[in-house]
C-alpha positions in Angstrom: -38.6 -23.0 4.6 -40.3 -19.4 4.6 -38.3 -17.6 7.2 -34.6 -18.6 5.0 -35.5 -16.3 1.7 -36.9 -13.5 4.3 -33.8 -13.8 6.5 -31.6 -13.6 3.2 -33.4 -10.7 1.8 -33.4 -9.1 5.3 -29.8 -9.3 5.5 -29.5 -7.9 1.5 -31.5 -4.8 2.7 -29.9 -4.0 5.6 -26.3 -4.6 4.2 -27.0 -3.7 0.2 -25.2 -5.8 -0.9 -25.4 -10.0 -1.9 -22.0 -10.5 -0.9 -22.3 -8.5 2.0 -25.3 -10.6 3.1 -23.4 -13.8 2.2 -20.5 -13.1 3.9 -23.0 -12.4 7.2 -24.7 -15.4 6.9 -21.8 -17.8 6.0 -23.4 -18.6 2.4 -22.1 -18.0 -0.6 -23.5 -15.3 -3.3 -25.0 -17.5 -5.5 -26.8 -19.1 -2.3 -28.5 -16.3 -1.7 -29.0 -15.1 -4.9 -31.6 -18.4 -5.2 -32.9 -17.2 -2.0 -34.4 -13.9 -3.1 -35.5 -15.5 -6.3 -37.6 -18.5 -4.1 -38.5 -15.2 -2.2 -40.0 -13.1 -5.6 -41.4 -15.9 -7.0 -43.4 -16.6 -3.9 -44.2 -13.0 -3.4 -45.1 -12.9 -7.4 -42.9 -10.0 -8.4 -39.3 -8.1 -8.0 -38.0 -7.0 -4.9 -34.9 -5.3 -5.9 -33.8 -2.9 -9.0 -30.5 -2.6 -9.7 -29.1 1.0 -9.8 -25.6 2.7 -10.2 -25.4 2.4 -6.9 -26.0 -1.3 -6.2 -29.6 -2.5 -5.1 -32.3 -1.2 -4.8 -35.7 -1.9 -3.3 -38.7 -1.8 -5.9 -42.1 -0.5 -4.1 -42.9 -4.2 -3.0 -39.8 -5.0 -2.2 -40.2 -1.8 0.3 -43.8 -3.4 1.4 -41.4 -6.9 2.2 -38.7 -4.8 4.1 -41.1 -3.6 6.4 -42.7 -7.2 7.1 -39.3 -8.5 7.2 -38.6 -7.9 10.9 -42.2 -9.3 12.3 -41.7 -12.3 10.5 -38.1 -13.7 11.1 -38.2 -12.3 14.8 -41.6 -14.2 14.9 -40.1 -17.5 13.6 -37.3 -17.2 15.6 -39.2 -16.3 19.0 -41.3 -19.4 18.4 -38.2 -21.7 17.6 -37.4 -20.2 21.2 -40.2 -21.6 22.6 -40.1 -25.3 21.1 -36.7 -25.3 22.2 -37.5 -24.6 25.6 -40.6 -27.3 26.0 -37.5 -29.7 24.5 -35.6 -28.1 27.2 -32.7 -26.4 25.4 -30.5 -23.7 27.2 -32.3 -20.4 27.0 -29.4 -17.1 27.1 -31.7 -13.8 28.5 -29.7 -11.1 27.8 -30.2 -7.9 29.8 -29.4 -4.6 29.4 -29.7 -2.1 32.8 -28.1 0.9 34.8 -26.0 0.5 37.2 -28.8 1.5 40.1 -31.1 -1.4 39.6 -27.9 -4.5 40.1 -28.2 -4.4 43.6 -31.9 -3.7 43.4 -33.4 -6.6 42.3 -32.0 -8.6 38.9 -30.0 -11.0 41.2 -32.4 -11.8 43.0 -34.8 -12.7 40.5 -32.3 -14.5 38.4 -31.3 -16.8 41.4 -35.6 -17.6 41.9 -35.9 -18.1 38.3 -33.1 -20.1 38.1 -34.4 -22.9 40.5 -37.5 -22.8 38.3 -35.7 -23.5 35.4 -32.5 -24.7 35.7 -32.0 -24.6 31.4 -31.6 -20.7 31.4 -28.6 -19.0 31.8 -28.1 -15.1 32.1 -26.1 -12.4 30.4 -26.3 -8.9 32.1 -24.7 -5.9 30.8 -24.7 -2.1 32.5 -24.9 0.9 30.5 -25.9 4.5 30.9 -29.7 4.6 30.8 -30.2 6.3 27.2 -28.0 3.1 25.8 -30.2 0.5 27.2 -33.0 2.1 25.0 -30.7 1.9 22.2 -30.0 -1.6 23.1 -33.3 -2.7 22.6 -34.1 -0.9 19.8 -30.7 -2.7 18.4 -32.2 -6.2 19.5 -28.7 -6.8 21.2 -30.8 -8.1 24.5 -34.2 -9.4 25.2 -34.6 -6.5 27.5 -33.9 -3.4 28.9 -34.2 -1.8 32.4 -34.2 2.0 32.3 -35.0 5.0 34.4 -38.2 7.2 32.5 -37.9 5.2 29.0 -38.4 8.2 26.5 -41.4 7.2 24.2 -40.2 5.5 20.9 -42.5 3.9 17.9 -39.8 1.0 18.6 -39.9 0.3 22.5 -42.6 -1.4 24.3 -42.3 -0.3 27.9 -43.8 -4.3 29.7 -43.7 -3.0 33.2 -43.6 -0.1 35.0 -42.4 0.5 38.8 -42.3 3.7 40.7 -39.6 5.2 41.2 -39.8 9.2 42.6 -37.2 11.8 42.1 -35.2 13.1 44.8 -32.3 15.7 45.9 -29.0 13.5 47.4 -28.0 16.0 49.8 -24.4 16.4 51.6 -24.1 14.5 54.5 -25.2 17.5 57.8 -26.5 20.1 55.2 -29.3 22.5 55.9 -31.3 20.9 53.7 -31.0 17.4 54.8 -33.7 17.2 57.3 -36.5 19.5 55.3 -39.3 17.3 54.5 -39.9 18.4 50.7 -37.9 20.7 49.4 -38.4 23.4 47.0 -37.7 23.7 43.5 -36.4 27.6 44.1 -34.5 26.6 47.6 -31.7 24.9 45.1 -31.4 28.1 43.3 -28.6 28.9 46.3 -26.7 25.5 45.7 -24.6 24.3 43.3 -26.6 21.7 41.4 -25.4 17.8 39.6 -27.6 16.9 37.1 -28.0 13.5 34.6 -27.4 15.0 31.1 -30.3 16.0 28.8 -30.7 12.9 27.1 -31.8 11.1 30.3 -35.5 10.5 31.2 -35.4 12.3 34.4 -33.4 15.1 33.1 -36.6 15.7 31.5 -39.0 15.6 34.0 -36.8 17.7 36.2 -36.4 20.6 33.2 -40.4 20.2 33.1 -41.0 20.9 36.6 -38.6 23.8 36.6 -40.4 25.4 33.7 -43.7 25.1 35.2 -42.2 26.5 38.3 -40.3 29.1 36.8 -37.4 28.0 38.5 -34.0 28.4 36.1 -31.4 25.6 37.7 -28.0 26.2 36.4 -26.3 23.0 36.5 -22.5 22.7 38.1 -22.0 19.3 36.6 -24.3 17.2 33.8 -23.1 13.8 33.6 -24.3 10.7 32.4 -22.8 8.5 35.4 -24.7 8.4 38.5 -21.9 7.3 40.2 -20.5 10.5 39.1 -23.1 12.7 40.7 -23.0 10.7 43.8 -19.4 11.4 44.4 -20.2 14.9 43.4 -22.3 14.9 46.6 -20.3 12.7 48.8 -17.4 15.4 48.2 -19.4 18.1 49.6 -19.3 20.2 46.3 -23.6 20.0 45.9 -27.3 18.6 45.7 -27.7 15.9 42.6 -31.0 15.2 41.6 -31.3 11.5 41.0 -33.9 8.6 41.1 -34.5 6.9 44.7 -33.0 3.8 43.9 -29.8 5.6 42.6 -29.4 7.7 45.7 -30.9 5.2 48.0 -27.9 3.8 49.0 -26.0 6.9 50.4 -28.4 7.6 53.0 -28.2 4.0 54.3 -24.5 4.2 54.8 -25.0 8.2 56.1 -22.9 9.6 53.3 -25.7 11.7 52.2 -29.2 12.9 53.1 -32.1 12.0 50.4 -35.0 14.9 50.5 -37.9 14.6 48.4 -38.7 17.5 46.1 -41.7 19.1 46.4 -44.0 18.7 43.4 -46.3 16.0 42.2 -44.6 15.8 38.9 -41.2 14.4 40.8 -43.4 11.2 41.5 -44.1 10.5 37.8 -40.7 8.7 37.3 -40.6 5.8 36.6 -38.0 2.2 36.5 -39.6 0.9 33.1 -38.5 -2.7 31.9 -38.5 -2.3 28.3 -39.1 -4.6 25.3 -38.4 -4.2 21.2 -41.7 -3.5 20.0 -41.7 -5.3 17.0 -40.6 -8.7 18.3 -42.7 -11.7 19.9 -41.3 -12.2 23.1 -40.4 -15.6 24.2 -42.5 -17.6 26.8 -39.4 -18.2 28.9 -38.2 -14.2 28.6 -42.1 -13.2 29.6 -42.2 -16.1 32.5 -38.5 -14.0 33.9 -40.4 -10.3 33.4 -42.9 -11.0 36.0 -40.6 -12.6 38.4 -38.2 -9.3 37.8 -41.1 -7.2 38.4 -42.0 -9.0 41.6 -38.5 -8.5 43.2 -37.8 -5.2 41.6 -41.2 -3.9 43.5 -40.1 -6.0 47.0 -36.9 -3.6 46.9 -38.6 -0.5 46.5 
């Protein structure tokens, strides 16, 4: 079958080695040795060199590597789906930040799951810059992310709104303005996500075009981290609504919107590798998530 050469010569490219790519696919060296050479006969040419260094990829072997990934994640997304109309289990592995759990996921995996009672569910929570490296990994069907930072490799399949905002010390002078001020936090001492978040970058944005310079008493990449910052009376944190949501409900903190149209430009993106077919059954579960990640908004 097609996709076994490409899968073999897949796994020589990425690991450079025959053994090496025996050794990951449980064959031995010779085995797919005859796969690359069913490969470049059907192909009608060499695909490797060998070097001092090992193997390496002639120019059409180059041209293969990059088809590589469309085809065997095409093959294997459409084995997915003729398993699922013979109704084999289906595992949807999700990667998300800890702010969405209680937010939505459960809710659509217990709707879905009535639906279709051959999926099961594997849900991992990660800062919000490794779900986008989780995806672009293919270690989960999908990814849910605050401001997904625009990448050849990421297909963002949904997009829900999701404003920034100023979590605010429970009885602070600030907590019952109606938008705050950019400069107003200038006499505060400010949390921040780190600079490899999303909405790091929409807030450094808006404080450029405001000429507003925000020196940060903490950067961290926990949101539970800048929460407690607030709940401990230290400062402001400047987090997305459904991270901060939850400390107003319980009064442990005010949330204040920020004044600026840019601050409603974040965004909760559900996000996708770009290069692979999703599954009917994964694309059936997106819109479902969607649905009950917009109802808790």
């Amino acid at each position: 079958m097609f996709p076994d050469p490409m899968r073999a010569f897949q796994c020589v490219v990425r690991s450079g080695s025959i053994r090496k790519a025996g050794d990951s696919l449980g064959l031995a060296p010779s085995s797919v040795s005859r796969q690359i050479a069913i490969l470049e006969r059907q192909m009608g040419t060499a695909l490797f060199k060998r070097s001092v260094t090992g193997l390496e990829l002639t120019h059409a072997g180059q041209l293969v590597a990059d088809y590589s990934d469309v085809v065997v994640m095409g093959f294997d997304s459409l084995r997915s789906d003729l398993d699922d109309i013979k109704g084999s289990s289906r595992l949807i592995r999700l990667m998300m930040v800890e702010s969405v759990v209680s937010a939505g996921p459960a809710q659509a995996i217990a709707e879905f799951g009535r639906k279709f009672e051959n999926v099961q569910f594997e849900f991992e929570i990660v800062p919000a810059p490794a779900v986008v490296d989780a995806v672009r990994s293919q270690k989960c069907d999908m990814g849910i992310t605050f401001c997904a930072e625009v990448d050849s490799a990421i297909n963002v399949i949904a997009r829900v709104p999701e404003p920034l905002l100023a979590l605010v010390p429970w009885g602070h002078p600030l907590g019952q303005v109606e938008h705050l001020p950019l400069g107003d936090l200038t006499r505060w001492r400010v949390a921040l996500p780190t600079r490899d978040f999303g909405v790091r970058r929409i807030f450094d944005r808006a404080c450029a075009q405001a000429n507003v310079l925000i020196r940060p008493h903490l950067q961290s990449n926990s949101f539970e981290a800048l929460r407690d910052f607030v709940r401990s009376g230290v400062g402001i944190a400047i987090l997305p609504k459904r991270a901060a949501l939850r400390e107003a409900e319980t009064q442990r903190a005010h949330c204040v919107p920020l004044a600026g149209q840019v601050f409603g430009e974040s965004t909760l993106d559900l996000i996708s590798y770009r290069q692979q077919r999703t599954p009917r059954l994964v694309r059936l579960f997106v819109d479902t998530l969607r649905q009950s990640i917009e109802a808790h908004h």
